[in-house]
Every structure is written in C-alpha cells, then in structure tokens.
KETI-316625 format. One record per residue: x, y, z of N, C-alpha, C in turn. Coordinates in steps of 0.001 Angstrom, whole numbers, plus 500000, padded with zeros to 6 digits. Layout:
N
XYZXYZXYZ ...
This chain:
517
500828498803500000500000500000500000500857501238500000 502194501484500687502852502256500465503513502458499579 503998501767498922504541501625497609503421502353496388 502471502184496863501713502596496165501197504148495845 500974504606497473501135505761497724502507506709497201 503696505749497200504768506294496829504833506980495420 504265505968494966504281506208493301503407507129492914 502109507280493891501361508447493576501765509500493727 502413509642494754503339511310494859504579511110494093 504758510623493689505977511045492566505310511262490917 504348510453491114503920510594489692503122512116489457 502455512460491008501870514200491023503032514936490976 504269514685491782505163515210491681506037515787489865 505809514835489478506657514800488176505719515316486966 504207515297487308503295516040486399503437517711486787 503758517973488302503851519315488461505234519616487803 505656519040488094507495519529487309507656520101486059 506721518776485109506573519136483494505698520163483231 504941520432484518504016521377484193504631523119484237 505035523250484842505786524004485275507182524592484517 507799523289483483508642523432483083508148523444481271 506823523237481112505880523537479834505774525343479799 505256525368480940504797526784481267506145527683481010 507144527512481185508350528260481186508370527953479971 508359526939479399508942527165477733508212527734476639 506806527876477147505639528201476531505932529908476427 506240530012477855506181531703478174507629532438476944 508279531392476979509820532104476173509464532219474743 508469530468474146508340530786472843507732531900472012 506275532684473252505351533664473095506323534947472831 506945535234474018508008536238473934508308536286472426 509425535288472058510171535495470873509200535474469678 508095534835469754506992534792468649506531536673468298 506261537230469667505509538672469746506996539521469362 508493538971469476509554539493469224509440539687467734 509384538680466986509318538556465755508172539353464649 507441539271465137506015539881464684506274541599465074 506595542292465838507070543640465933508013543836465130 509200542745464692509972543021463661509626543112462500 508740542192462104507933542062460837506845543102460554 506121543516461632505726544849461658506294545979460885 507995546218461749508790547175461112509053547247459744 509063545797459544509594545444457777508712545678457045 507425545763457438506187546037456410506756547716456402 506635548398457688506244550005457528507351550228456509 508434549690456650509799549968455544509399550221454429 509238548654453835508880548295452581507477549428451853 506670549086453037505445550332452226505684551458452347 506831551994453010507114553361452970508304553610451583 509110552409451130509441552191450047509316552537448948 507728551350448745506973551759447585506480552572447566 505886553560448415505405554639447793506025556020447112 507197555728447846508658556459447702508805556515445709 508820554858445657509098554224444015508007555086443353 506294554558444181505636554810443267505372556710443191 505991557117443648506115558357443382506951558778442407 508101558105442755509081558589441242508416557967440298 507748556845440164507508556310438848506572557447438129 505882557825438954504644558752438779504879560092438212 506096560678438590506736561422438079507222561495436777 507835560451436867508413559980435084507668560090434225 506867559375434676505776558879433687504437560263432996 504716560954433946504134562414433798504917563468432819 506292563294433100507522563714432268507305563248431218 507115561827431049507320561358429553505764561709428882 505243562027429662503789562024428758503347563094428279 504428564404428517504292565639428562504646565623427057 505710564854427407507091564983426216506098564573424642 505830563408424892504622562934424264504039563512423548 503199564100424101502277565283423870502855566362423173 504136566736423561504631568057422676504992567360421552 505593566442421611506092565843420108504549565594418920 503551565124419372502425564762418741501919565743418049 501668567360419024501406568221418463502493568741417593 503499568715417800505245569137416851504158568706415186 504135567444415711504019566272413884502296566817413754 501444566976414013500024567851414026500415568859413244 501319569758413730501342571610413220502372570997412015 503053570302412182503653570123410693502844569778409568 501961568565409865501024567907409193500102568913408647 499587569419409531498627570704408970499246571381408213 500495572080408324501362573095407279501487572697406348 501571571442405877501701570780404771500545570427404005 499814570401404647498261570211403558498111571344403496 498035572041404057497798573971403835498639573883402587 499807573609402491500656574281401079499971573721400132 499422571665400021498900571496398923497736572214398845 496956572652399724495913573173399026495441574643398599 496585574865399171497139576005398342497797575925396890 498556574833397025499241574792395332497903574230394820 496924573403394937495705572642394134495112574507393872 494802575005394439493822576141394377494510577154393413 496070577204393608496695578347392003496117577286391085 496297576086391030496484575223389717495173575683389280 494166575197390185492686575474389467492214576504389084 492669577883389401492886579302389365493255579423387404 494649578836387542495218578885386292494887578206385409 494142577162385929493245576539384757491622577145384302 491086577547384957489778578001385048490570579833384443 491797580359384421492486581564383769492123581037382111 492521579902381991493064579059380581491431578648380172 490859578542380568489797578270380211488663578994379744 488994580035380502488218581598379955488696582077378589 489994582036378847490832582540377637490449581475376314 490123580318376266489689579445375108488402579654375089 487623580385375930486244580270375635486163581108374746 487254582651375390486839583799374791487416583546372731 488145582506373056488984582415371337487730581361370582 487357580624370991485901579770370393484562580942370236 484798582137371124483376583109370761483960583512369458 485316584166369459485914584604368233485773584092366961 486076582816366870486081581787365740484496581351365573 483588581571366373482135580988366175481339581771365527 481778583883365831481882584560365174482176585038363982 483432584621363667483875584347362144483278583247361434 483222582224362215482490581188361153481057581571360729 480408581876361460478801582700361539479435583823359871 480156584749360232480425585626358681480606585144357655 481427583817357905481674583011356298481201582139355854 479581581678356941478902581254356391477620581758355584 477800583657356376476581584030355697477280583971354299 478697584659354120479349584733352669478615583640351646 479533582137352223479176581403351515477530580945351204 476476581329351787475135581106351555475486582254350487 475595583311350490475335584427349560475413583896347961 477645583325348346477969582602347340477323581465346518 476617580787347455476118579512346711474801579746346235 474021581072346547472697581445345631473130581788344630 474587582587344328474617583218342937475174582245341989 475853581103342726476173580079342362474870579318341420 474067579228342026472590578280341792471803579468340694 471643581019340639471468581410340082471826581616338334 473767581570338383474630581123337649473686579811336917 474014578905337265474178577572336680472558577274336094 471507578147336619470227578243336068470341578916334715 470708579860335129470943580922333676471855579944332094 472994579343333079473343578337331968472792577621331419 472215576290331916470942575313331890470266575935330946 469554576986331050468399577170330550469017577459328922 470786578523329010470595578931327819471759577679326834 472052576548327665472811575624326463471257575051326122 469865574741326901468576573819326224468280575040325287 468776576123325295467956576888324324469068576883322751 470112576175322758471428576559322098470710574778321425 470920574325322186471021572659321901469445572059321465 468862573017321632467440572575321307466834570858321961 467536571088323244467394569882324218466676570195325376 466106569324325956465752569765327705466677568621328367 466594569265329608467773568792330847467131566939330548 466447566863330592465494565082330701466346564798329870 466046565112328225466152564569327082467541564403327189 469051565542327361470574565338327184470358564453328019 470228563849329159470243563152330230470009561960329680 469095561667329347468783559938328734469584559568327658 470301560603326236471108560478325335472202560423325970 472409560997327222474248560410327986473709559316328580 473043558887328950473122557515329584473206556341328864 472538556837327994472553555565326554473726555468325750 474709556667326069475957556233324780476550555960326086 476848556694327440477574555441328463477459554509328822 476338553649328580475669552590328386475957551248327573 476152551960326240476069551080325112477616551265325368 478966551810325849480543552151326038480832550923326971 479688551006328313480240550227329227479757548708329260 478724548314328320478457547040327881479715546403327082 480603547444326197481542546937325569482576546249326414 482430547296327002484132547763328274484290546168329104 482569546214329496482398545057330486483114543838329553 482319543296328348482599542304327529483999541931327344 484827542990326925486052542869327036487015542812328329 486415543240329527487007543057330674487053542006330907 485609541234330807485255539573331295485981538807330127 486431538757329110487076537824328055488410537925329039 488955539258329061490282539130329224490492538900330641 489534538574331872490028537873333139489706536746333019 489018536397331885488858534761331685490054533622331368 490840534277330138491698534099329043493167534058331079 492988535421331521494251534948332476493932534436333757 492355533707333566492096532879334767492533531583334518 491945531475332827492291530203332084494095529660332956 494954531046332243496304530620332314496897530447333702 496351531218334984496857530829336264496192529731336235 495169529150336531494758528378337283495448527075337536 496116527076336177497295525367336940497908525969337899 498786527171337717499787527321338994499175527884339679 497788528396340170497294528780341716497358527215341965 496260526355341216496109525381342247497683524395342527 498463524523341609499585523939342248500377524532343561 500037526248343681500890526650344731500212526404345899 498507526333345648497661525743347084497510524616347440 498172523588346610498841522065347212499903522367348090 500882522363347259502122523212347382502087524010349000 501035525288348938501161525429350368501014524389351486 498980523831350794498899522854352182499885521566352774 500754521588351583501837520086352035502437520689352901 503104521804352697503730522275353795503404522719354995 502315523327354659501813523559355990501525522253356788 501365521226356518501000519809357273501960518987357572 503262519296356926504187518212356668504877518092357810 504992518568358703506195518723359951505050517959361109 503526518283360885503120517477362071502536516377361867 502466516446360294502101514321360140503436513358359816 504868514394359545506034513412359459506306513106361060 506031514186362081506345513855363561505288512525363818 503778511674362955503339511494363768503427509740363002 504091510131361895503819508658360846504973507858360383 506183508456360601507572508731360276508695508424360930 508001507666362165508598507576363111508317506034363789 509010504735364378508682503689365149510151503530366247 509250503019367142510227503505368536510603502046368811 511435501207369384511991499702369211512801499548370557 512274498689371590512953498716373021513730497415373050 514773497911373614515876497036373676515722495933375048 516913495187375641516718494862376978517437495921377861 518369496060377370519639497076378212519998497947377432 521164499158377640521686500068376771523023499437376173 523128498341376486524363497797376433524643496964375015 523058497017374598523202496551373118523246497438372169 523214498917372754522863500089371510524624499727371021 525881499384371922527146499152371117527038498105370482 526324497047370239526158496053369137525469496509368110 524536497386368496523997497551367095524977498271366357 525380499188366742526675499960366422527374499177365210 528100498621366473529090497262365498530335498248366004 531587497187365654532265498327365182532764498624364213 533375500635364321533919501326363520531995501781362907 530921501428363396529552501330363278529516500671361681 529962499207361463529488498717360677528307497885360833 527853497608361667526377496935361907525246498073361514 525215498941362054524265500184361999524288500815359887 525566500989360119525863501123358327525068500203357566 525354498830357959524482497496356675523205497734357503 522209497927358726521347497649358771520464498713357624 521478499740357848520588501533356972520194501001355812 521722500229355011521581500339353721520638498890353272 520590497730354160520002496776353508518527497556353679 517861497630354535516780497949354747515996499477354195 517221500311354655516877501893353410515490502951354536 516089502122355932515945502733357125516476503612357633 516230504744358551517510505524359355516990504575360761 518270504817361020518684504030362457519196505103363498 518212505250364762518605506721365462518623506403366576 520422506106367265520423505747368474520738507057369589 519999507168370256520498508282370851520926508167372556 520462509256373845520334508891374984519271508338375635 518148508102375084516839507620375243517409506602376105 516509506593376998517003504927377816516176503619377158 516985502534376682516906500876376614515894501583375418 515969502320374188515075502708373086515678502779371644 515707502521370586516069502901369399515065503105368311 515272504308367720514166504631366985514585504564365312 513485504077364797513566503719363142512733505066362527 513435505753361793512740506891360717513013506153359116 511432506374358653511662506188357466509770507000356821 509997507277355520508379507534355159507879506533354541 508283505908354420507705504211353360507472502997354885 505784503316355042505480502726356446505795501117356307 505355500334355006506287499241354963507418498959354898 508613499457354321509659499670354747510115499613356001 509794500609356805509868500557358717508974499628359342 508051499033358810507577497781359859508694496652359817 508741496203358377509742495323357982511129495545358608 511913497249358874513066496972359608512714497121361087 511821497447361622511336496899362985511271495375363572 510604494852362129510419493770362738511682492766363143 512958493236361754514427492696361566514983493497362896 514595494509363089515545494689364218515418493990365494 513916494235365564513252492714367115514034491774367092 513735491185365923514560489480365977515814489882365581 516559490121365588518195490659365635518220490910367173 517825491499367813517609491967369559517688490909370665 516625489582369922515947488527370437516759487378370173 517511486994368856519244486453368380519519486400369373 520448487982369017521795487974369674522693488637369107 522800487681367750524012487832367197523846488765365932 524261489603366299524199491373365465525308491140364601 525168491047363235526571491245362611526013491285360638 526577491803360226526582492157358683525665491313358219 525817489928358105525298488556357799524261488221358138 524386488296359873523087487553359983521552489239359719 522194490340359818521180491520359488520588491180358181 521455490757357125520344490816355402520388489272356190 520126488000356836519292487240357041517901487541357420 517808487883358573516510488315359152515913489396358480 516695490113357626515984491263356453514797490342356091 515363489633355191515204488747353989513729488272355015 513896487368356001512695486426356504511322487794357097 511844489187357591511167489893358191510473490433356979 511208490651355801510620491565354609509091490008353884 509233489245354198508406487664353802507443487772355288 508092487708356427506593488148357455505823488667356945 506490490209356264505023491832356330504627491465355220 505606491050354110504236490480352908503144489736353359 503437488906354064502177487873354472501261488764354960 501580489732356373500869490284356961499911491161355854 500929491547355307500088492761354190498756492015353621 499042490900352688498361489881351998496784489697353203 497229488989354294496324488681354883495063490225354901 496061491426355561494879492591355841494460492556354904 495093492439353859493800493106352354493015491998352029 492882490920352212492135489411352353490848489887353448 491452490118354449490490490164355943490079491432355414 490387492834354921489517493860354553488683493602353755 489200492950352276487585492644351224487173491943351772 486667490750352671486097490029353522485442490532354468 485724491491354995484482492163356073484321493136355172 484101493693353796483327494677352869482354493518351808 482759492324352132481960491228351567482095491613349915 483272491744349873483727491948347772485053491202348051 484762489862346869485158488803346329486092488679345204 485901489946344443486280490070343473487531490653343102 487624491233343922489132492388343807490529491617343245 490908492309342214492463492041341835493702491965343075 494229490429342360495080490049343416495964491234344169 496297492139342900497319493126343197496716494082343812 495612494588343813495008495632344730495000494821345919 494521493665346106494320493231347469495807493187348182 496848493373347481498273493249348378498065494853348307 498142495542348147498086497352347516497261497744348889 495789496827348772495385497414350123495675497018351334 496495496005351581496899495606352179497654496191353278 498749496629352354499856498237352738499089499415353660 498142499274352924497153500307353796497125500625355585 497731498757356042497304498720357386498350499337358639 499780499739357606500869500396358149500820502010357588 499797502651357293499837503944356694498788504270357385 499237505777358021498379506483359131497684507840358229 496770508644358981496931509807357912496307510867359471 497541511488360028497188512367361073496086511691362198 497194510359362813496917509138363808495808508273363133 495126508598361965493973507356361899494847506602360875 494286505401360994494802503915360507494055504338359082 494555503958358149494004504081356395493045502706356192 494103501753356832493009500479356234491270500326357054 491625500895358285490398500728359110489340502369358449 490033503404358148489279504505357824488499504384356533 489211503343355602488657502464354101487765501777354509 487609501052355551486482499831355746485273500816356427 485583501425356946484430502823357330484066503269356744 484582504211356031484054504863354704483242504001353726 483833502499353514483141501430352854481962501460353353 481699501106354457480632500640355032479480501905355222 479783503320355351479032504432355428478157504908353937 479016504236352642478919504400351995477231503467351455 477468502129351797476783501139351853475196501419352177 476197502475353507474253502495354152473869503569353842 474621504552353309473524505960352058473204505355351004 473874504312350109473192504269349225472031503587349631 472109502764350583470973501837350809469725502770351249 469638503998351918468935504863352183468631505986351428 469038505398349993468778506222349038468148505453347715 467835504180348315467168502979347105468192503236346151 469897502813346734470898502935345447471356501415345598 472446501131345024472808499475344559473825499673345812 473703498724346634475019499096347804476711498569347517 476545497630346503477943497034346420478987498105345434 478733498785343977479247499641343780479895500757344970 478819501305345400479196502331346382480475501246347865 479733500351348407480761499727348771481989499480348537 482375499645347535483482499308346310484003500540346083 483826501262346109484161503049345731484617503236347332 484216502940348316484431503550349428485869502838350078 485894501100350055487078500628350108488517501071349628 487840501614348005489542501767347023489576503103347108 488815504247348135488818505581347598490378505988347986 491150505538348839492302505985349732493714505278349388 493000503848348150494675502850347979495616503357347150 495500504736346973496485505439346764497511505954347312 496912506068349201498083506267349711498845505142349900 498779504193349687499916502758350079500911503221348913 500676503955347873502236503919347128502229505194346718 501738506242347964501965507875347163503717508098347944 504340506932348226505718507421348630506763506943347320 506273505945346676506584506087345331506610506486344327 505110507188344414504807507655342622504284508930342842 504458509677342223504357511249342152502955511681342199 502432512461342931500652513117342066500062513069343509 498578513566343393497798513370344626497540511745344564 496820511378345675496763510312346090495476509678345543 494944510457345018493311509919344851493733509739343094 494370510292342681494910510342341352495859509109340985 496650508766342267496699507345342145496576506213342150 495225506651343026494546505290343024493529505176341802 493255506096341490492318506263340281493233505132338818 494596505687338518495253504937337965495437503821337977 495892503101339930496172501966339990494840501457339829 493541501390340009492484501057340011491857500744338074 492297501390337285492409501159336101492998500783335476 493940500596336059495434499592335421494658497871335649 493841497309336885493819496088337109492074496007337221 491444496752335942490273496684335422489414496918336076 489524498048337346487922498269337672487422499299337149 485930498853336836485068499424336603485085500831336338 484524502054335052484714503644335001484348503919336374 482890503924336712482656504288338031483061504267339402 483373503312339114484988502845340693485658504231340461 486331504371339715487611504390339019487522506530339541 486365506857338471485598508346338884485489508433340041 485231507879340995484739507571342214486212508241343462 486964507042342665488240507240343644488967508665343185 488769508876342201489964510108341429488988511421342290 487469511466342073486910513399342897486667513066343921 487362511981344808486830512308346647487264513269347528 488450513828346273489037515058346976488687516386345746 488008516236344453487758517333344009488758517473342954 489566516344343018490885516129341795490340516578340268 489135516142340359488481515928339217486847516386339379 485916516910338772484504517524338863484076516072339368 483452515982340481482254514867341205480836515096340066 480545514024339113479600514636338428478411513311338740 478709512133339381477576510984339614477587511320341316 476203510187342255476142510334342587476810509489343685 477544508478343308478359507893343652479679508521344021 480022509928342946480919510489343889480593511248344942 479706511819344772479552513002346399479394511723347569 478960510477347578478130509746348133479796509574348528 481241509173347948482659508713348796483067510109349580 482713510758348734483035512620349134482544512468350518 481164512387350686480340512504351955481299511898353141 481208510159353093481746509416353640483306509534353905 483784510000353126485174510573353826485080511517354598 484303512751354326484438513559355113484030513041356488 482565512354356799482379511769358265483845511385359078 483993510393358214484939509198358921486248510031359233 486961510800358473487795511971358889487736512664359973 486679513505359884486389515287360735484932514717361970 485290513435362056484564513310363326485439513691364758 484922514306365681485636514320366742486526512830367391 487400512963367514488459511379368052488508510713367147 487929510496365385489007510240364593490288509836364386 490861511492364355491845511533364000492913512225365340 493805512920365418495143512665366619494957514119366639 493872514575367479493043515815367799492479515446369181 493208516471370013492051516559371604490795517191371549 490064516846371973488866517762371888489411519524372994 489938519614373210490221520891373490490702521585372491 491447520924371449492380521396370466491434521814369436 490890520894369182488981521010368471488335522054368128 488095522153369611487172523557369971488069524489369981 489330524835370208490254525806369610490140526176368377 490500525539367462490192525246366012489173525909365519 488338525467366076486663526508365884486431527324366306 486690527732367584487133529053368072487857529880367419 488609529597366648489882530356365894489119530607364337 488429529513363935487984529894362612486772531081363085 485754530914364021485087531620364214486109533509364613 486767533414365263487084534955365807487651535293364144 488518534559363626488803535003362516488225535582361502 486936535300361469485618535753360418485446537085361151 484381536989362413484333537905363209484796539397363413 486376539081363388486985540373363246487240540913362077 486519540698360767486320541319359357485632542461359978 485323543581359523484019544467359385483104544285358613 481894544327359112480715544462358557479898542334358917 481085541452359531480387540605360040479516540553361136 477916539869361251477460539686361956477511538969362767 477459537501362712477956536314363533478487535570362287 478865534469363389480048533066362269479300531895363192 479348531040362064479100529462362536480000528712361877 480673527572362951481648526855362115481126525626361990 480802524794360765480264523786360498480745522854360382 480052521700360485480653520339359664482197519826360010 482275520402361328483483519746362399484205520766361545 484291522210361651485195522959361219485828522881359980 485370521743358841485315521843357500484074522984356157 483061523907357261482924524781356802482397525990357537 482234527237356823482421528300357627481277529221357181 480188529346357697479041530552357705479211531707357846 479356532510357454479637533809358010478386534882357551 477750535099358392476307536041358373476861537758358002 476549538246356993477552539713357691475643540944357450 476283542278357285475229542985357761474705543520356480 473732543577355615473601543491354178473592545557353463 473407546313355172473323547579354789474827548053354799 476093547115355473476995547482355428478315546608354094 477515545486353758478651544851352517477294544240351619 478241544705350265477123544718349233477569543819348421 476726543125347315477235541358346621478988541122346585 478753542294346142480420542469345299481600542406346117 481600543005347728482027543182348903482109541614349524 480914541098349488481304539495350168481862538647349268 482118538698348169482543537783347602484414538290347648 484706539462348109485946540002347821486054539340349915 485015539179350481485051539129352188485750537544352352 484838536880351614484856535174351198486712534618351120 487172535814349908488144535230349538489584535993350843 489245536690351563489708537433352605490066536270353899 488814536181354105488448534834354986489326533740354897 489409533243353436490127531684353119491480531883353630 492020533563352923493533533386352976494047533714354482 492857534309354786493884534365356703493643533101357166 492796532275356393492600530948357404494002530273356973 494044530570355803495423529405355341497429530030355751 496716531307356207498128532169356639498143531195358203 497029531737358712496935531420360665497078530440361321 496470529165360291495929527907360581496665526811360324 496218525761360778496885524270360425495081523747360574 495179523000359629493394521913359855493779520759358577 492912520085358833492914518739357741491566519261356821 492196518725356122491457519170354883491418520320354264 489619520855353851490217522024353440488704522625354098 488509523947354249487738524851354978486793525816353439 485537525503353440484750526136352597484325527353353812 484461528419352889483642529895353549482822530046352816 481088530403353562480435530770352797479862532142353275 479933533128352476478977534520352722477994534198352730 477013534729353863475532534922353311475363536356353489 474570536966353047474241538112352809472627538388352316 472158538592353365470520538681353683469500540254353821 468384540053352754468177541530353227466629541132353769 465848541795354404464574541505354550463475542953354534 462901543028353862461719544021354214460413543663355045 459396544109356049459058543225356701457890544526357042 456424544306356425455793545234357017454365544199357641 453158545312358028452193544426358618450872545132357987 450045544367357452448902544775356821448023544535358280 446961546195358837446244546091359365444982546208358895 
C-alpha cells in the first residue's frame, strides 16, 4: 500500500514539474513569437514606405514622359497641317490657272464661232449666185442645143451605156483568158502550200517507230564496230537508224510505212538472236521483209472480207493491204477504208441505190496512199490509175479520182465517197486531235471571220470543214462578200493548220418586213 502511495506522489510530483517546466517554455516561445512579429511589423512600415517612395518617382516619370509625348504629337500635328495647307494652296493656284486658261479658250471659240457665223453668211450668199449662175446656163445651152435637161440626160446615159456594155465584155474575156492561164499554177501553189503547211506534224506522227531494247548495252552492238552493223542495217533495209540517249530505246525513221515495219520487225529478231553482225542483218531482212508480205496479203484478204467483195484484183488486194501500216494524222488508212466502205453502203441503201458499187468506191477511195511514197501526184489520182490499170470498173475508178475534188464529182456515187470521207475523217476522236484542240480550232475559225468588218455572227460547220459567216447586208454589198469570202480563206490558210480544206460561205441577207392592218 505504500509503495503505492509512493508512486502516487511522485507521479503528482513529476506532472507538476513538466508542468511548470511547459509553462516556462511556453512563456519564452510567446516572447520570441511577439519578438518577431514587431519586427515584421517594422519590415512592412519599411517596405510600404518604400513603395510609395518608388511609386512616386515612377509617377513622376511617367508624367515627364507624357508631357514629352504630347509636345512631340502636336510638333508632327502643326507640321502635318502646314503641309496640307501648302497642297491646298498649290491645288487652288492650279485650278485658278486653269479656270484663267479656260476663259481665255472660251473667249477664242466666241471669236472663231463669230467668224464662222460671217463666212457662212458669205458662203450662203455665194452659193445662191452660184445656183442662180448655173440656172441661167441650163436654161441657155437647152435653148442653144434645142434639148431639155430630161432629154441630154437619157442620150448620155445611153451612149455610156452602150461604152460600158463593151468595156464590160472585154474586161470579162480578158480575166477569163488569164484565169484560164493561172489556174494550173494557183492550184499547184495551194497544194504546194497545204503540204507544207502539214508536213512537219504528220512526218512527227507517221515517220517515226520507237523499238525497246533489253539494256543500253546493246545500243554498242547495234553499232558494230567502227559502226558497221548500223551502216548494213541503213543500207540493207533503206531505214535511218537513230540511236540516241533515250534509255533501253532505238528509233527507226523512214516515210515508206512498209519499209519501217519490215526493219522493225528485223531489228526485234536481231535483239531477240543475239548475234548482230553484217550477215546475219540481210538474214533476218530477207525472213522479216516475207513476214510483212504475208501480213500485208492477209489485211487486204480480211479487209475485202468484212466489205463482203470477192472480186478484187490480186494486186490491189496486196496494195490494200499496205494500207494497214499507213496512218493519215493518227487514223489507221486500212480501218478509215472499211468505214468509209461501210458508210457508203448504208447511204446508198437509204437512198434505194445498189450498195455494192458504192461499197466498192468507198474501200479503194484511199489505195492510193499505200504507194503515194513512190509515185508522184495526189493520192486519189493514184489510186484512180492503179484502180484502172487492174480493170475496175469507170465508176469505181471516177469515184476514187473526185473524193478530193481532183476531178469535177459529176455521179452520185461520187459526192456519196466525198460525203463518207468527210464523216469518217472530221469526226471528233478520229483523228490525233484533243477535243480541246477542236474547239480551239473553231474558236479560231470563228474569231477570225468575226473580226472582218461588217460581220454579223460566224458558225463553224461540219466539224470545222465549213464556215458561215452572216455579215450585215446595209453594210457589205454582193460584190464586197465575195471580195470578204476570199479574205476569209487566205487568213485561214496564213493562221491555221486543219485537215482538209475549209469552205467559207457569205451569206448576205436583206429583209423588208411590214404588217397589213
């Protein structure tokens, strides 16, 4: 029990101790806490006595600079103003001195409006005594001449009359007599032009076959050396051979389209060999030039066969054959023949005509071009020949020679190949024409009319193979459009490139137009 008691007074004992010794440490931390906080006190009054210090000078400055400001703004103001003051001062002499200048021309136009007013009364004066004059005459040559003004009048019209009936007669003999004598050499110089004008973009498009190799490594075999391989291929074949930087490509120029299939085809199998050399080149000549015959043979077989004509000479059928390597401005000849054949077929048939003639006219109208690189003349002119050489028919024959006008179209069998060429030609995608290029084309023939004087509108027809031109009938008179017509043709043939050829036609329209009420 004492022990117990013991522990109770030590344990009150030792709670008063800590208590006591809390209280003391409590009391020191307060102290230094309320120490600190009076210091921090001080540090505020500092600091805000600081800033206001700052924000006073700032306040200052900033008043300084805004002054400054201000004087400079107005500085550039009073300048600004001084300076529009001067222009509008210099605008106000100018207008001064112009409105000076302007008085002064008014007052020189009263002057001259004045004088003109005097010399026109003059001349009225003048031109009564004038009219008086020429009465007094009048009257006294009808009294001299025992004529009246009517009567001399109808006797001069009748001997200038019966002068200029002569004049005419002899004018028209003698532009006849030197229409007679140009007319071979106009129309030879308007071949003559159109070849040229065409020749650079159907040799770029027909004249040409492109031949791919495996590697570039054979363009030195074809070569050869010292380039004797390339030398015998030129001359056996009568090819140009054009090796250039093109990659793994060699290109064959020639204008004889059989000719260049045949060294195409020798050059393939020479490629496909191997063995490139003098010898074995006129080998594979020899077997490649016996391929394209066949090939040839067969197309002109398979062409009279789908035109269902049986009859055709062996030699035309190799003739048309050729046809199937001859382009004419990207269209194929042999396929544009079996078209035309066949278009031909179905007008006459829609015209209760015999369809196989016309069929027959439409096939051979073009197998002139398979050998116009041989034989001299237009093309329709040679087929007309070759076509009579191996007995066809007059009408064939007429047929093929005016599809271009070589010759007067006088049956109806010719306008009927005439027609049909033109379709199969001057259809849009035909021939190696974009339709943007197209409508250029027609666009161009149209502005070209257009900007004549005295045209009304233009229509371009018949896929830009002919040309309407409306003009205004109070401003060009018969004689005028026909001089407009031939105006028209030649800027088309200066400006232009087109296939074929471009008819202009004037019209020239008058109308009177009233209303019975």
């Amino acid at each position: 029990m004492e022990w117990i008691i013991v522990g109770i007074v030590c344990l009150s004992l030792g709670a008063t101790g800590s208590y006591l010794f809390v209280s003391r440490s409590t009391n020191t931390k307060v102290q230094q806490a309320n120490s600190a906080v009076d210091e921090a006190r001080d540090k505020a009054e500092r600091i805000k006595d600081d800033a206001l210090r700052d924000a006073e000078t700032a306040k200052k400055t900033a008043l300084v600079e805004a002054r400054e400001e201000i004087l400079q703004l107005k500085q550039k103001s009073d300048s600004e103003d001084k300076r529009r003051k001067q222009e509008l001062q210099t605008m106000e002499n100018r207008i001064m001195q112009r409105e000076e200048s302007l008085d002064r021309r008014n007052d020189a136009l009263d002057r001259k409006e004045h004088q003109l007013s005097s010399l026109q009364g003059q001349l009225d004066k003048r031109k009564n005594e004038v009219d008086s004059l020429y009465q007094r005459q009048m009257s006294e040559l009808e009294r001299i001449s025992a004529l009246t003004r009517e009567g001399a009048h109808r006797e001069l019209l009748d001997k200038v009359r019966a002068d200029s009936v002569r004049e005419e007669a002899q004018i028209l003999r003698e532009s006849e007599q030197r229409v007679r004598v140009q007319a071979d050499k106009t129309a030879r110089e308007i071949v003559s032009t159109a070849i040229q004008r065409c020749a650079s973009d159907q040799a770029s498009e027909i004249t040409v076959a492109s031949v791919h190799i495996p590697s570039d490594d054979l363009k030195g075999r074809i070569i050869g050396r010292e380039g004797r391989n390339i030398r015998t291929f030129e001359q056996v074949t009568g090819v140009s051979l054009v090796i250039d930087d093109t990659p793994e490509t060699v290109v064959l120029s020639s204008f004889d389209p059989v000719r260049r299939e045949t060294a195409r085809v020798a050059l393939e199998n020479l490629i496909a060999d191997g063995r490139i050399h003098p010898a074995r080149i006129e080998e594979l000549y020899r077997k490649a030039e016996g391929l394209v015959n066949e090939r040839i043979q067969e197309a002109g077989e398979q062409a009279a066969f789908d035109c269902n004509i049986h009859d055709l000479h062996p030699e035309i059928i190799r003739v048309l054959g050729r046809l199937r390597y001859r382009t004419s401005f990207g269209q194929n000849v042999l396929k544009h023949s079996i078209q035309v054949a066949s278009l031909c077929a179905v007008m006459a048939s829609e015209l209760g005509l015999d369809e196989a003639p016309a069929k027959r006219a439409g096939l051979l109208h073009d197998i002139g071009k398979a050998i116009d690189h041989d034989v001299e003349g237009p093309h329709a002119v040679i087929g007309a020949d070759l076509c009579r050489r191996y007995g066809e028919r007059p009408e064939i024959v007429h047929a093929v020679e005016a599809h271009h006008a070589d010759i007067e179209p006088n049956t109806v069998l010719d306008v009927l190949v005439q027609a049909a060429d033109a379709i199969s030609a001057a259809r849009p995608g035909a021939r190696r024409e974009s339709a943007e290029a197209y409508i250029k084309r027609l666009e161009k023939l149209e502005a070209i009319s257009n900007a004549h004087e005295g045209v009304e509108r233009t229509y371009a027809m018949q896929a830009g193979r002919e040309l309407h031109v409306m003009v205004k009938p109070e401003r060009i008179s018969d004689a005028a459009a026909t001089v407009l017509a031939h105006d028209i043709a030649r800027q088309i043939e200066s400006e232009m490139q087109y296939p074929g050829q471009v008819r202009v036609v004037v019209i020239r329209e008058s109308r009177a137009v009233d209303i019975a009420k």
